[in-house]
N, CA, C and O atoms as a MOPAC input file, in Angstrom:
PM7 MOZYME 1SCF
protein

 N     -3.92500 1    95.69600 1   -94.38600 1
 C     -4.71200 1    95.36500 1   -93.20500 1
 C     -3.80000 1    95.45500 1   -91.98700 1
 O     -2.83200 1    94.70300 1   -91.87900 1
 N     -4.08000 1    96.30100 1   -91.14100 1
 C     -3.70200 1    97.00400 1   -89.86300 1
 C     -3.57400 1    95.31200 1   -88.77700 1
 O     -4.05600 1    94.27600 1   -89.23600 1
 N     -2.92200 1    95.33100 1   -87.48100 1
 C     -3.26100 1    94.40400 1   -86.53900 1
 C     -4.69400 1    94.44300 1   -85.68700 1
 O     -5.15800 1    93.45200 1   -85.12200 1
 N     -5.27800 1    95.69000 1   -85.69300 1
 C     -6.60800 1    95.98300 1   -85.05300 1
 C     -7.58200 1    95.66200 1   -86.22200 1
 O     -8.51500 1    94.92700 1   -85.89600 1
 N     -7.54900 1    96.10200 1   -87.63600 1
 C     -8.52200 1    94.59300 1   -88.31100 1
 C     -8.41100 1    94.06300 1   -87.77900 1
 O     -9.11200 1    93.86600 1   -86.78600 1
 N     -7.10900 1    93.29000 1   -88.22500 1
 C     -7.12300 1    91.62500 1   -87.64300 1
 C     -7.51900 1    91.27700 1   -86.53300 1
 O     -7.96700 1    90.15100 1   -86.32100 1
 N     -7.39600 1    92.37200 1   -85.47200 1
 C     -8.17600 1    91.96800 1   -84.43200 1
 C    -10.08700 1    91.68000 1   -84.34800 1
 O    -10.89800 1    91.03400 1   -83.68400 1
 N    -10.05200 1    92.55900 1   -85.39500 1
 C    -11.73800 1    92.91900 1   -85.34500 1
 C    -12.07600 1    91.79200 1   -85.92000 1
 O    -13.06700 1    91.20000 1   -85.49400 1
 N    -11.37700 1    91.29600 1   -86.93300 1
 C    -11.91100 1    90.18400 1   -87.89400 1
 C    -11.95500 1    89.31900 1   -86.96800 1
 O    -13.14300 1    89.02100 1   -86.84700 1
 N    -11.16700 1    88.58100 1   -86.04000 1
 C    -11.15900 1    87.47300 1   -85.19900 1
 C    -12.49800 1    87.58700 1   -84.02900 1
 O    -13.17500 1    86.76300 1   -83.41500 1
 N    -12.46000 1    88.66600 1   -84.09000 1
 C    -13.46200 1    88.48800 1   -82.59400 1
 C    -15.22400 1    87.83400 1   -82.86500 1
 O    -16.09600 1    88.32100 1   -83.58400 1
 N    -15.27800 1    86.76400 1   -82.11600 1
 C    -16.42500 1    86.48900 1   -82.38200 1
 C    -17.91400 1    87.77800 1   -81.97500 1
 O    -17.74800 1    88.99800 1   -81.94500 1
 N    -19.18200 1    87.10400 1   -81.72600 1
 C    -20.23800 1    87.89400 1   -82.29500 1
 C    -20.58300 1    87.72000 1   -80.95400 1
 O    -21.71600 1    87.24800 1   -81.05500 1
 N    -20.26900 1    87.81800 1   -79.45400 1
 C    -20.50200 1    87.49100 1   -78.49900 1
 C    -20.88800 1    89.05900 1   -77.55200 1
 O    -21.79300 1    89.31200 1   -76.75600 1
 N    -20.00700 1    89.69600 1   -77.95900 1
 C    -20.01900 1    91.16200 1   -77.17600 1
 C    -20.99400 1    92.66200 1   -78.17100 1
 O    -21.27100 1    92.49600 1   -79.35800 1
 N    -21.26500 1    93.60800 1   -77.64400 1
 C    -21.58400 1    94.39600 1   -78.12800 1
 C    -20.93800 1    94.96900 1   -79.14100 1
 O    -19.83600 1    94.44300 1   -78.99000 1
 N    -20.83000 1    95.66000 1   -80.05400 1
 C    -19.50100 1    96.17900 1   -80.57200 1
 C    -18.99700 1    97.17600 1   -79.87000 1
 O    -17.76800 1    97.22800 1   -79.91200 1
 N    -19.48200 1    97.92000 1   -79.29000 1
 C    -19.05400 1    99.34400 1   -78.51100 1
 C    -17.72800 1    98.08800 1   -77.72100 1
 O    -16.54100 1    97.86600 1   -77.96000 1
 N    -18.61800 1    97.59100 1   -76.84800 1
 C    -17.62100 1    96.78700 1   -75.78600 1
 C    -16.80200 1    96.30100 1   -76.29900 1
 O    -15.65600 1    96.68800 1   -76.06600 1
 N    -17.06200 1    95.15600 1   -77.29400 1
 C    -15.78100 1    94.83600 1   -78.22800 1
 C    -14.80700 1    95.34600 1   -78.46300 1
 O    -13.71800 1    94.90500 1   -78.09700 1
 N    -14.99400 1    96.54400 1   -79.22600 1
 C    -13.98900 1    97.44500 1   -79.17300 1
 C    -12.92100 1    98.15200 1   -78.19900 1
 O    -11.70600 1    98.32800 1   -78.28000 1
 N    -14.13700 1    98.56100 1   -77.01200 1
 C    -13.26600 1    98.69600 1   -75.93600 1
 C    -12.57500 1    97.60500 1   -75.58400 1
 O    -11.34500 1    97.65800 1   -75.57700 1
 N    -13.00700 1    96.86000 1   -75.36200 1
 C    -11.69700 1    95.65900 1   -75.22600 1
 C    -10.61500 1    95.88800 1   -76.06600 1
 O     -9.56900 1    96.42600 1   -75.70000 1
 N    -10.84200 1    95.50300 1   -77.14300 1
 C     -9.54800 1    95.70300 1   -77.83000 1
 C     -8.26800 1    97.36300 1   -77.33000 1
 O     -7.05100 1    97.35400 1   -77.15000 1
 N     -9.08500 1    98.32200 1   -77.27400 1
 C     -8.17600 1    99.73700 1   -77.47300 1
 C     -7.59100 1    99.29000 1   -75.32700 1
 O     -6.51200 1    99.57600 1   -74.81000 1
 N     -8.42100 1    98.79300 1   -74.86500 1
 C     -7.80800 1    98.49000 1   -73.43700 1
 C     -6.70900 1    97.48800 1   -73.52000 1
 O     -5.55900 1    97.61300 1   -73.09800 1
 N     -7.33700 1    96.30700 1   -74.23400 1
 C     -6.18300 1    95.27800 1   -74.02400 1
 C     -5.80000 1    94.62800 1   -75.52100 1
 O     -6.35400 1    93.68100 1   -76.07800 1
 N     -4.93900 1    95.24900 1   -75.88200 1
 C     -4.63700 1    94.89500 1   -77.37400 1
 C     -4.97100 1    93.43600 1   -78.07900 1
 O     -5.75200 1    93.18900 1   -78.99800 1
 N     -3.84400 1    92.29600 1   -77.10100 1
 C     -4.69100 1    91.07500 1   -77.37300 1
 C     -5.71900 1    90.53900 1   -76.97400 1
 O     -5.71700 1    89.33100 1   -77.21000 1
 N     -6.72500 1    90.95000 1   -76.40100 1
 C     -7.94300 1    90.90300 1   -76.20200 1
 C     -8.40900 1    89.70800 1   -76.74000 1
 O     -8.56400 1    88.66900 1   -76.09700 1
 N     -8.62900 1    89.86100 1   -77.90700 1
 C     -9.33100 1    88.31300 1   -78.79400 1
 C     -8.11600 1    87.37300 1   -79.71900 1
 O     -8.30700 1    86.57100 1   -80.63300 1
 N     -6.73400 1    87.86100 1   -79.03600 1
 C     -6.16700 1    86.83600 1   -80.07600 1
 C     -5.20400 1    85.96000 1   -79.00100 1
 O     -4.76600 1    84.93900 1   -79.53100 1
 N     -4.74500 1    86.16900 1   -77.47000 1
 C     -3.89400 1    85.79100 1   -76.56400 1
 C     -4.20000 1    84.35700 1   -75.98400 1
 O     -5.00600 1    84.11900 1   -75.08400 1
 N     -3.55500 1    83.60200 1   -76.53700 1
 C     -3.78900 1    82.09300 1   -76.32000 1
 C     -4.53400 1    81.39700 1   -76.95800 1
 O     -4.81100 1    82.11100 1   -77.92200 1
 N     -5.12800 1    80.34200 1   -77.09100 1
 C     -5.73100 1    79.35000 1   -77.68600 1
 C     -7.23600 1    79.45900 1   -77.28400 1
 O     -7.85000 1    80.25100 1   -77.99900 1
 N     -7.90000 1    78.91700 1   -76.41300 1
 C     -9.23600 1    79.08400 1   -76.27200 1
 C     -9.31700 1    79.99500 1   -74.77200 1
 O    -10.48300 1    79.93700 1   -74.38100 1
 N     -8.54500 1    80.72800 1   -73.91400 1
 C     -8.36300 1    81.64300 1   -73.19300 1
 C     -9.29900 1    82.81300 1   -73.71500 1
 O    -10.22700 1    83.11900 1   -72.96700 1
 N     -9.14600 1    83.60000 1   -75.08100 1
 C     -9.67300 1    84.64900 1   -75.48100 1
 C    -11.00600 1    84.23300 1   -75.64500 1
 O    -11.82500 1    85.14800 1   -75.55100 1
 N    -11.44600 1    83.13000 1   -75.86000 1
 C    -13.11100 1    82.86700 1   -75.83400 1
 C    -13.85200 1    82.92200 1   -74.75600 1
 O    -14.76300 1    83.72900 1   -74.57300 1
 N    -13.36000 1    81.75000 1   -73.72000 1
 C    -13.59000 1    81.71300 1   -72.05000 1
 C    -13.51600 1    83.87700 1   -71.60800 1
 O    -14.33000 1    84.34300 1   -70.81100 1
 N    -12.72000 1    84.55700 1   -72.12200 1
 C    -12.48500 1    85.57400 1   -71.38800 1
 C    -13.51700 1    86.67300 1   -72.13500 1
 O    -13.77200 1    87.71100 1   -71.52400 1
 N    -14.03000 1    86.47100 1   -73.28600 1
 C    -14.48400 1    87.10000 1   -74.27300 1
 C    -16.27300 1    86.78100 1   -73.73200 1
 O    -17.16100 1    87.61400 1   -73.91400 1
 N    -16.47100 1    85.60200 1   -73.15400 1
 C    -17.88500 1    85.03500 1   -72.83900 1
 C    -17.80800 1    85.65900 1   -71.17300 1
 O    -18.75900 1    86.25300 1   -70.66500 1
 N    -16.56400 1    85.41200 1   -70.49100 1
 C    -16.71000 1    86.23000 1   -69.30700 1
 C    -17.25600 1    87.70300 1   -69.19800 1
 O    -18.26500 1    88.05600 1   -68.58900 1
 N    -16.37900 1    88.49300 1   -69.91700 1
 C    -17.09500 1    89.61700 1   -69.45000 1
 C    -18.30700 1    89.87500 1   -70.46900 1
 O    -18.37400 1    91.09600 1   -70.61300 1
 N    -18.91100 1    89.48400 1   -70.93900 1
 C    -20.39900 1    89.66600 1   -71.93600 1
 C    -21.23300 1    89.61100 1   -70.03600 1
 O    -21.87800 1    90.45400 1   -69.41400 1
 N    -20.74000 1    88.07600 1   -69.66000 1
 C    -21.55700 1    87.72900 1   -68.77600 1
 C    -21.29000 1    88.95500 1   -67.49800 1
 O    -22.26100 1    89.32600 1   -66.83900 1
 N    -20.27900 1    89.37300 1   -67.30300 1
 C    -20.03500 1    90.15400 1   -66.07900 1
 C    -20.94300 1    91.27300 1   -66.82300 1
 O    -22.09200 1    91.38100 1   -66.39500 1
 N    -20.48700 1    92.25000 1   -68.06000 1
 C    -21.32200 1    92.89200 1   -68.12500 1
 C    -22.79300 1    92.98100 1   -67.90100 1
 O    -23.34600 1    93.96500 1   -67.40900 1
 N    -23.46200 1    91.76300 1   -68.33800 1
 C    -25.04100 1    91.46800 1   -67.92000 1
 C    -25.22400 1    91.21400 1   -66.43400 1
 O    -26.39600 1    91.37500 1   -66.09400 1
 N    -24.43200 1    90.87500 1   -65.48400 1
 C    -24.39500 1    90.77200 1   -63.99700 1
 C    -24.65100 1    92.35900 1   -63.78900 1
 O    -25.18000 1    92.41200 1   -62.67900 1
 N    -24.56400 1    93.44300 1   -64.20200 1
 C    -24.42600 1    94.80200 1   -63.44100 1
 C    -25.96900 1    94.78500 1   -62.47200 1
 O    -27.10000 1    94.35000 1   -62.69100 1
 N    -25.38100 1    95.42900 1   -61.44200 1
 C    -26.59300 1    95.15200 1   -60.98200 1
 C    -27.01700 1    94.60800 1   -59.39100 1
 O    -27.31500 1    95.06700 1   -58.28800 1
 N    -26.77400 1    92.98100 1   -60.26300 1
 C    -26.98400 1    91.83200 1   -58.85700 1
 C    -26.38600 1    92.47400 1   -58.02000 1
 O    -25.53500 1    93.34000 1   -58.22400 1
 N    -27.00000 1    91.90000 1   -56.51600 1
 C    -26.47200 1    92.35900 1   -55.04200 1
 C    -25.34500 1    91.44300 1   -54.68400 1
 O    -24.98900 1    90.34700 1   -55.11800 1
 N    -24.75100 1    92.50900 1   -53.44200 1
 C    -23.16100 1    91.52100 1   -53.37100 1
 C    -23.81000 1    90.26000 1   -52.68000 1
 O    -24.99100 1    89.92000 1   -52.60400 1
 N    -22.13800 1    89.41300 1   -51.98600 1
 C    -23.06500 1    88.04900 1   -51.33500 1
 C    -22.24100 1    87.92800 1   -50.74500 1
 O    -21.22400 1    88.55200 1   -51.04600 1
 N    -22.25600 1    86.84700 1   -49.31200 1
 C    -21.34800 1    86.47100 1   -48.78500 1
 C    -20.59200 1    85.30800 1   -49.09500 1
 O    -21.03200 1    84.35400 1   -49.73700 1
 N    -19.25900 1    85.42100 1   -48.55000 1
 C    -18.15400 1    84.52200 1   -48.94800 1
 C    -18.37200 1    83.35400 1   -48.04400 1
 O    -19.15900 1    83.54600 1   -47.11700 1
 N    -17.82300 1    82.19100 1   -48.14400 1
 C    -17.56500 1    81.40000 1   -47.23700 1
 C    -17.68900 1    81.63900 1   -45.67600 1
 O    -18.50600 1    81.39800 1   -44.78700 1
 N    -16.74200 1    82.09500 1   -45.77700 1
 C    -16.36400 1    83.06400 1   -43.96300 1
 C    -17.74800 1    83.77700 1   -43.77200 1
 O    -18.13500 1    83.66400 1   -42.60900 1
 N    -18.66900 1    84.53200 1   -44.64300 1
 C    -19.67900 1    85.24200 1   -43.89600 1
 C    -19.06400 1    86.52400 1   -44.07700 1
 O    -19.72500 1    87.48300 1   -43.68100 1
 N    -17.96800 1    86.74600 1   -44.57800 1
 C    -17.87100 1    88.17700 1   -45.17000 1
 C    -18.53400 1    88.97100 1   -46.58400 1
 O    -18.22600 1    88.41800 1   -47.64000 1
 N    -19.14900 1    89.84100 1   -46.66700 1
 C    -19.59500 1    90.80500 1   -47.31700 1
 C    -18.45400 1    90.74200 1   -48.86500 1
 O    -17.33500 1    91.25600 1   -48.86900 1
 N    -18.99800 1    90.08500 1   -49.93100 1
 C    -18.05200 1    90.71400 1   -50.68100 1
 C    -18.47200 1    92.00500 1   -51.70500 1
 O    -19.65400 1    92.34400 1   -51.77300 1
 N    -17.62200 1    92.57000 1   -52.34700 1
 C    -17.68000 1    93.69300 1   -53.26300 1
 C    -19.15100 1    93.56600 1   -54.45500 1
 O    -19.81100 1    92.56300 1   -54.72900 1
 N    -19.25600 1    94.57600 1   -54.82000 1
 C    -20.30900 1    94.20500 1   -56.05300 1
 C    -19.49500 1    93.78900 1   -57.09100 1
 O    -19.92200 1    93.10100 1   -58.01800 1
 N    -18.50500 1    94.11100 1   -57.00700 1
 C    -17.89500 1    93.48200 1   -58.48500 1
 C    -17.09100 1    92.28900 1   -58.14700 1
 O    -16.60500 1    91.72800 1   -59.12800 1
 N    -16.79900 1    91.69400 1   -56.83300 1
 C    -16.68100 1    90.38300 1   -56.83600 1
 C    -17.54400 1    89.44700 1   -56.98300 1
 O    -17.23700 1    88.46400 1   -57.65700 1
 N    -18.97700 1    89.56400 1   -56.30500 1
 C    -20.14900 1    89.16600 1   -56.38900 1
 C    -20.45800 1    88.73600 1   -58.15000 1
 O    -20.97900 1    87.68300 1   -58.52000 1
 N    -20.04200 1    89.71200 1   -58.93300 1
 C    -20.56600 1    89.92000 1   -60.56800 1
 C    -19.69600 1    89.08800 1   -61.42100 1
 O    -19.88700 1    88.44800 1   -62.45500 1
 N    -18.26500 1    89.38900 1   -60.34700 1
 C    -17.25800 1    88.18800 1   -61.47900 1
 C    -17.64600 1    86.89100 1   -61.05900 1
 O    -17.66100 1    86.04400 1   -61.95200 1
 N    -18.02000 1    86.46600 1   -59.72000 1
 C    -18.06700 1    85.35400 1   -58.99800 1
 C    -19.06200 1    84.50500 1   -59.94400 1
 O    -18.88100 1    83.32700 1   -60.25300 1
 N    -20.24800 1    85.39200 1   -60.38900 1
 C    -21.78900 1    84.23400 1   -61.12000 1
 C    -21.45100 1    84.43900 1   -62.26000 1
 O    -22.13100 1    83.85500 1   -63.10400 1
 N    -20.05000 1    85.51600 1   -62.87800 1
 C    -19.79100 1    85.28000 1   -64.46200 1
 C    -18.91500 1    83.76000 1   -64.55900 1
 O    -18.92900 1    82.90100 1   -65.44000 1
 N    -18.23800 1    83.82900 1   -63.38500 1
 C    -17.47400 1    82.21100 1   -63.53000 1
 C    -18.31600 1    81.29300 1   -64.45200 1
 O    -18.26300 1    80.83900 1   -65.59500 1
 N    -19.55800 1    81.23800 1   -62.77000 1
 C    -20.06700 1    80.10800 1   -62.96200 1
 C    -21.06800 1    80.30000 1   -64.26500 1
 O    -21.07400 1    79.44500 1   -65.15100 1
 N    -21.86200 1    81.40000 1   -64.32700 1
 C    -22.12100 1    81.34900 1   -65.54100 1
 C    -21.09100 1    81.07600 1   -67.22100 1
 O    -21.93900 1    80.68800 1   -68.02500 1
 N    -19.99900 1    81.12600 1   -67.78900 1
 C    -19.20200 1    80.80900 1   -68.42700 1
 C    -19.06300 1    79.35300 1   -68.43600 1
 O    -19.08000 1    78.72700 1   -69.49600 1
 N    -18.91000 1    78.72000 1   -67.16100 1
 C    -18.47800 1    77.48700 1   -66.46400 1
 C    -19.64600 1    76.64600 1   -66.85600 1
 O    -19.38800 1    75.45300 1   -67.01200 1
 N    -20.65800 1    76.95800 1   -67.01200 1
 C    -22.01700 1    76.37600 1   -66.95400 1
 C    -21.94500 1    76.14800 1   -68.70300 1
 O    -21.55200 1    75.09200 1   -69.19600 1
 N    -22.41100 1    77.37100 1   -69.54200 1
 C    -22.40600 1    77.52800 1   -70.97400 1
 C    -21.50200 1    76.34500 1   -71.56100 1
 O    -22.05500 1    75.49200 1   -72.25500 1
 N    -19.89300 1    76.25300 1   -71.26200 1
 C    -19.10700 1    75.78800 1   -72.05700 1
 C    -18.70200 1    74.62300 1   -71.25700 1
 O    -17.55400 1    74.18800 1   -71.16400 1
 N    -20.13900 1    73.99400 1   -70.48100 1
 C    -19.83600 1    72.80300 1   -69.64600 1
 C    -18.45000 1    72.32400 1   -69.43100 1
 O    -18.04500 1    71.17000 1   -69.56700 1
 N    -17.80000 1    73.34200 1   -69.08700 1
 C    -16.50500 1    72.99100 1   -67.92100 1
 C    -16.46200 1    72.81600 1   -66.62600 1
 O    -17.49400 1    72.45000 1   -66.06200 1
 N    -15.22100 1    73.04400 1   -65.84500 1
 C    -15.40500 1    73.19400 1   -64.23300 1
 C    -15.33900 1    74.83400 1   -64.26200 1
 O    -15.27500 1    75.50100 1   -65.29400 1
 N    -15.37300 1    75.43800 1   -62.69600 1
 C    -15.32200 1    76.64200 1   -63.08700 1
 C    -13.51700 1    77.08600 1   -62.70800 1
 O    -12.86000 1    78.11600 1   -62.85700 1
 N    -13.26200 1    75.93400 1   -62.25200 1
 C    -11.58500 1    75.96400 1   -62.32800 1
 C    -11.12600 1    75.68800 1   -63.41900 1
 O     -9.90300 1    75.81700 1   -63.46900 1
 N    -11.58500 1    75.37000 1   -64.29300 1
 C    -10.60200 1    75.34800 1   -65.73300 1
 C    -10.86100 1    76.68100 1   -66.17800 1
 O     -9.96600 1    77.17500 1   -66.86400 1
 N    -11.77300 1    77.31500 1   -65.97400 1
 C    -12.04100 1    78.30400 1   -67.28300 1
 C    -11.25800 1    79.55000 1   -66.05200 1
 O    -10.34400 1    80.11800 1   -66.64800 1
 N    -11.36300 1    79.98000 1   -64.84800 1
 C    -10.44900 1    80.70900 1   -64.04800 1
 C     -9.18800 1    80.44200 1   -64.36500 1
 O     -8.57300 1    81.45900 1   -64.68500 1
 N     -8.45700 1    79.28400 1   -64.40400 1
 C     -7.06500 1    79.22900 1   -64.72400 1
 C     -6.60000 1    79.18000 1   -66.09600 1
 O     -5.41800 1    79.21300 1   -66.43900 1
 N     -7.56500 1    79.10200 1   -66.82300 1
 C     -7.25300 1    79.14500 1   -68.28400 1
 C     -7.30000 1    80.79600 1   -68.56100 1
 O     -6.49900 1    81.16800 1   -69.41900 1
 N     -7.86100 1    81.49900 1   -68.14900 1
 C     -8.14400 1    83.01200 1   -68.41400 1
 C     -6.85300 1    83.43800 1   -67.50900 1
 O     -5.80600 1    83.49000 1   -68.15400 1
 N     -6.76700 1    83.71800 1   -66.27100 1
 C     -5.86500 1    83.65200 1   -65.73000 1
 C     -4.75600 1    83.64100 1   -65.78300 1
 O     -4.05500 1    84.59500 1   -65.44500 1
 N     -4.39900 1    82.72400 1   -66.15200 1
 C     -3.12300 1    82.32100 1   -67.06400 1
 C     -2.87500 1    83.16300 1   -68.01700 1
 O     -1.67000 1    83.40200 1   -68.09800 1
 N     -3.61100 1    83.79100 1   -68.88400 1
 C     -2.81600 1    84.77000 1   -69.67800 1
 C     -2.17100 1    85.95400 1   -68.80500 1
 O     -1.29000 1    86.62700 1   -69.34200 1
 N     -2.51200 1    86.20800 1   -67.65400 1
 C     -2.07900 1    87.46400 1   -67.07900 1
 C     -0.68200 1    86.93300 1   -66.32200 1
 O     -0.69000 1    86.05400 1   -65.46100 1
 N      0.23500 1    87.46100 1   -66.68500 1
 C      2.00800 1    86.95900 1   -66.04300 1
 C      1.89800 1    87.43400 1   -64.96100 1
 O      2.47200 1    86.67200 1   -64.18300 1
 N      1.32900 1    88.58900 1   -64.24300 1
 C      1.21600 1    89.14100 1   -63.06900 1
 C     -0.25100 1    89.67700 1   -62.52400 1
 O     -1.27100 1    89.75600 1   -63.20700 1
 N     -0.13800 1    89.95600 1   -61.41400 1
 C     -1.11400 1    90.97200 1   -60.70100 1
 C     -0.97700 1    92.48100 1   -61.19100 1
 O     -1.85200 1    93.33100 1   -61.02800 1
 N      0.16000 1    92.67200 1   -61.77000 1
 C      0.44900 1    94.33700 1   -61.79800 1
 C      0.74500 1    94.81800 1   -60.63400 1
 O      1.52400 1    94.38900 1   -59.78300 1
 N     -0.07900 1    95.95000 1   -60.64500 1
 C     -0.28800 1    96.91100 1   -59.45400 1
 C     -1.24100 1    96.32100 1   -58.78000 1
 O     -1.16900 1    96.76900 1   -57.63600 1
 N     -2.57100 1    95.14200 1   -58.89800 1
 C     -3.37400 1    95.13600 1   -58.62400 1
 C     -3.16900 1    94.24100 1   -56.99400 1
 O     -2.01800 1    94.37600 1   -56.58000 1
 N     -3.93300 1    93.52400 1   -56.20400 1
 C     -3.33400 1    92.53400 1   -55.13200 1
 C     -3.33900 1    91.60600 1   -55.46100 1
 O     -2.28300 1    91.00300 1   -55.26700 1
 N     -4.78700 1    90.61000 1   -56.36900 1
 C     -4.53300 1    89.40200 1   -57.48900 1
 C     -4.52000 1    89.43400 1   -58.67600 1
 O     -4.35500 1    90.57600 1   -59.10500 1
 N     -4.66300 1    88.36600 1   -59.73000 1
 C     -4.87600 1    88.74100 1   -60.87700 1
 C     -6.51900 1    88.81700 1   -61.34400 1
 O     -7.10700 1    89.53300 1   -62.15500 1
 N     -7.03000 1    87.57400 1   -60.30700 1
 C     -9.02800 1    88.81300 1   -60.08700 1
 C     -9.23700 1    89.96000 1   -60.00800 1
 O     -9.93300 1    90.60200 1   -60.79400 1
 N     -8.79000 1    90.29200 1   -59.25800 1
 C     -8.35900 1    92.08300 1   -59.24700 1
 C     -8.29500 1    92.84500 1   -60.89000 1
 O     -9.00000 1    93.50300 1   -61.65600 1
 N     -6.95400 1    92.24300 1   -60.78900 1
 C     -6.46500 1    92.87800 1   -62.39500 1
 C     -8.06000 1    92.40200 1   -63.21900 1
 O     -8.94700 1    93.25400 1   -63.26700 1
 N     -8.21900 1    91.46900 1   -63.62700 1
 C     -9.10200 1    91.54300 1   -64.22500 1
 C    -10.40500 1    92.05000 1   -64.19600 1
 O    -11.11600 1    92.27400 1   -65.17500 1
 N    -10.66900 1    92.21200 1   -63.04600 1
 C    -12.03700 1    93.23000 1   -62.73300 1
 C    -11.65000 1    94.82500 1   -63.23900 1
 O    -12.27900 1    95.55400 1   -64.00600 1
 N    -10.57000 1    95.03600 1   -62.62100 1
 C    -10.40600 1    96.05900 1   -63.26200 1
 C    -10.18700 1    96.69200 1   -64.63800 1
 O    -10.30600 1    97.87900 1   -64.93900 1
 N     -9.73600 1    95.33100 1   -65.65300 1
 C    -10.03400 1    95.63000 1   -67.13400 1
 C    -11.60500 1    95.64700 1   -67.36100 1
 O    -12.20400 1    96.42800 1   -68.10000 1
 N    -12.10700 1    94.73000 1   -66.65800 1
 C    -13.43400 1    94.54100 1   -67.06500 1
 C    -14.03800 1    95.90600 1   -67.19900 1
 O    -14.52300 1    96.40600 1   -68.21500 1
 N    -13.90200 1    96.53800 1   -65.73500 1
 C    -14.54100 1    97.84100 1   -65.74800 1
 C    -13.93300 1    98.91700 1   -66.32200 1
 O    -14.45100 1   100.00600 1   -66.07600 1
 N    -13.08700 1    98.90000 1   -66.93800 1
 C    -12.60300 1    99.91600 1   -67.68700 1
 C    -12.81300 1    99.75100 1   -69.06500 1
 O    -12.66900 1   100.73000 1   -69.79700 1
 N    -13.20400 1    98.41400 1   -69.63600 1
 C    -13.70700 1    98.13300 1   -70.90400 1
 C    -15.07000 1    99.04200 1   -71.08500 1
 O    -15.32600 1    99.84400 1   -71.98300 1
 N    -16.01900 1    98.58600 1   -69.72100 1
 C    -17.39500 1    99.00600 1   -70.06200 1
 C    -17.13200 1   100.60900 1   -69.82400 1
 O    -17.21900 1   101.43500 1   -70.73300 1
 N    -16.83000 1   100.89200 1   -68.60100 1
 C    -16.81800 1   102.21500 1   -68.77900 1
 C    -16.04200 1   103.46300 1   -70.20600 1
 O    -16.23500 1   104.67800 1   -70.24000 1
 N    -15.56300 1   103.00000 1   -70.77200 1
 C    -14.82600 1   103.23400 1   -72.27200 1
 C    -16.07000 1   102.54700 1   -73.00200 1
 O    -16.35300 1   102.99300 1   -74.11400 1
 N    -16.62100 1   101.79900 1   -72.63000 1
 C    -17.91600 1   101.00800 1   -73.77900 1
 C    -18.88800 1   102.32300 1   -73.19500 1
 O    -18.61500 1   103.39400 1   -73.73600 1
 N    -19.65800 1   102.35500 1   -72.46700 1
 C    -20.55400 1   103.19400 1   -72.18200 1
 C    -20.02000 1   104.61600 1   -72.31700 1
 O    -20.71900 1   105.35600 1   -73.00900 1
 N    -18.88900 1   105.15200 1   -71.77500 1
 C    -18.27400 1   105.99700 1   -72.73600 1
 C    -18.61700 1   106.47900 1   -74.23800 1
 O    -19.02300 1   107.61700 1   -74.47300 1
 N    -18.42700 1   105.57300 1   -75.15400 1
 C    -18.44700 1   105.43800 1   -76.43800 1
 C    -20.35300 1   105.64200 1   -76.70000 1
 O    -20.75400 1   106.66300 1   -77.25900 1
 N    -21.06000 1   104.87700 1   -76.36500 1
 C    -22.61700 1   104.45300 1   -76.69800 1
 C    -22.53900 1   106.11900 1   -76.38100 1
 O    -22.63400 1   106.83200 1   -77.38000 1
 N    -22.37900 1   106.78300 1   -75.10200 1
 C    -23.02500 1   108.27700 1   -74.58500 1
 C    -22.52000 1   109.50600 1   -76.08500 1
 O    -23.14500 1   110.48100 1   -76.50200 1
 N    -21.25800 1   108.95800 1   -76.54000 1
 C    -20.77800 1   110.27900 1   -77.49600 1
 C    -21.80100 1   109.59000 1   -78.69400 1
 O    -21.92200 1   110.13600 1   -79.79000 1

């Protein structure tokens, strides 16, 4: 048994499998990196994925944000809601697995951008 079983075996029943998968071939530890981090992050993007769509919204300030800030913003609170937390625990608990921003400007960033590279490699996959 390979480490990507083992990955497959661990992952709960939360995501599509296409997506699932893409997760994994994007981000290796995907479903095994930290303690309850990979669940919170595993229920996040199910939920961002089902956000596609919604319209952006404004921020505090009255600025315009992105569609895909808008999508991570109600996956928070949606996640936050489900696993009756705050929506600051489950941001800094996910969060926290990432040591850096990368290339990206935050680590929201970074993570939007796995997000969308999961689905697009997921929808990818469903089209072949």
């Amino acid at each position: 048994m390979g480490l990507r079983d083992l990955i497959k075996q661990r992952r709960s029943r939360v995501l599509p499998e296409e997506v699932g998968d893409a997760a994994a071939d994007v981000i290796p530890g995907f479903f095994i990196e930290g303690q309850v981090a990979p669940k919170y992050r595993e229920h996040l993007l199910e939920s961002y994925r089902k956000r596609d769509g919604n319209p952006p919204r404004r921020d505090d300030n009255g600025h315009l944000r992105s569609i895909d800030e808008t999508r991570m913003d109600r996956a928070w609170n949606d996640v936050a809601e489900a696993m009756d937390r705050s929506e600051g625990d489950i941001r800094a608990c996910v969060l926290n697995i990432y040591e850096d921003a990368g290339e990206y400007e935050t680590k929201p960033a970074r993570l939007r951008h796995d997000f969308n590279e999961i689905l697009t490699r997921a929808a990818t996959e469903i089209e072949d």
